[in-house]
Each structure stands twice: as C-alpha cells, then as structure tokens.
C-alpha positions in Angstrom: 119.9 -27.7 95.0 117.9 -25.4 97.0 115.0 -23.0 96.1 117.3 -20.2 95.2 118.8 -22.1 92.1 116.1 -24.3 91.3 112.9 -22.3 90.7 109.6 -23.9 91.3 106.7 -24.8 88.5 103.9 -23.5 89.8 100.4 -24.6 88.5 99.8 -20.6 86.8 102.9 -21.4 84.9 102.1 -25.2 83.3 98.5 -23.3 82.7 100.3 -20.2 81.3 102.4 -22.8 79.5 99.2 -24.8 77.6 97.0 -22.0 76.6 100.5 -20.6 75.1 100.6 -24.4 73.0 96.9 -24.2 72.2 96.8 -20.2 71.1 99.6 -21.1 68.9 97.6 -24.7 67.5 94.2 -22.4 67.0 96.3 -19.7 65.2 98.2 -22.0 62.9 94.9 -23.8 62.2 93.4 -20.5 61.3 95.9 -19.6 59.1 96.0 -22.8 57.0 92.1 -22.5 56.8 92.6 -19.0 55.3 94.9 -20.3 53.1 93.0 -22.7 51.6 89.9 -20.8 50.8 92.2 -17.7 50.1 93.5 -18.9 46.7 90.7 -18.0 44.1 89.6 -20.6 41.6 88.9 -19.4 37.6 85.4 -18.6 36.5 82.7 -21.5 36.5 83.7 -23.5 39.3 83.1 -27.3 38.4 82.0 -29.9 41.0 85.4 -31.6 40.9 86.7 -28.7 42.1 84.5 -28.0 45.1 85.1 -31.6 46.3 89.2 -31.2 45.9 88.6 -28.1 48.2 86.3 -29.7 50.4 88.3 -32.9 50.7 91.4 -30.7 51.4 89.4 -29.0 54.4 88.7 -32.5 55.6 92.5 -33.5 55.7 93.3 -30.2 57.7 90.4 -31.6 60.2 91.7 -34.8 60.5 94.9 -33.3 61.5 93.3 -31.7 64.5 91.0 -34.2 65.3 93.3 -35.7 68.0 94.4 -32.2 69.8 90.9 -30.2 69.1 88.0 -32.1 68.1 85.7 -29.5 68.8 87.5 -27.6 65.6 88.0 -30.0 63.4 83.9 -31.0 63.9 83.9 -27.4 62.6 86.1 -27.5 59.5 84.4 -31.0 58.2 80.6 -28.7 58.6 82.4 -26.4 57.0 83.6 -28.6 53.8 80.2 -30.5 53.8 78.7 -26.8 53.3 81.0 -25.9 51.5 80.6 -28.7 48.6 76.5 -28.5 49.0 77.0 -25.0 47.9 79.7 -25.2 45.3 79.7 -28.2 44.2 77.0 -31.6 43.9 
C-alpha cells in the first residue's frame, strides 16, 4: 500500500474528529436538559415533585460524569437550585 491508496491521519483530522464527538455529546446533553424542564407541571407544584425533577437532572449528570465532568458538576448545581427553589 502506498500513499496514493492509503491516505494518512493527520493530527487536524483525529482533532477535527473529537470536537465532532464532543459537539454532538454537548448537543444531545442540551437537548435532554431541555426536555426535562420543558414539560410543564399542573398548578401548585408539590415538593415531591421538585425532587422527582431534580433527582431526574441528577441521573442525566451522572450519565456525563465520566465523558464531561465539568457539565454534569453543572446539571447537579442546577437540580440542587432547582429543588431549594421549588421544592424543600
């Protein structure tokens, strides 16, 4: 095999190739976050139902803890406020 049939990998394209992977991770993250503040709760929220959303936030963050820890410290902030405000 020579370079004519066998292109090379350069280091632009494995780094082209991660921020690709992590721009898709971020965006899918985003969206499930959406999604679970997105769907609107009845009138006269009770506390049980603050913690079921906040405890759902913390399972999304545990899911990215591994790949982006710096976002998933984020989303569990995010749920503690969240349940101070809504819910306690």
């Amino acid at each position: 095999m020579n370079t004519a049939t066998h292109p090379r990998i350069t280091a632009t394209s494995r780094q082209a190739g991660w921020a690709d992977l992590l721009a898709k991770i971020v965006d899918s993250a985003r969206q499930r976050a959406l999604a679970l503040w997105s769907t609107e709760s009845a009138p006269g929220t009770t506390d049980s139902s603050a913690a079921v959303e906040a405890n759902r936030v913390r399972n999304l963050a545990m899911d990215y803890m591994r790949h982006d820890p710096r976002f998933a410290a984020d989303l569990f902030a995010a749920a503690d406020r969240h349940e101070e405000l809504h819910g306690r």
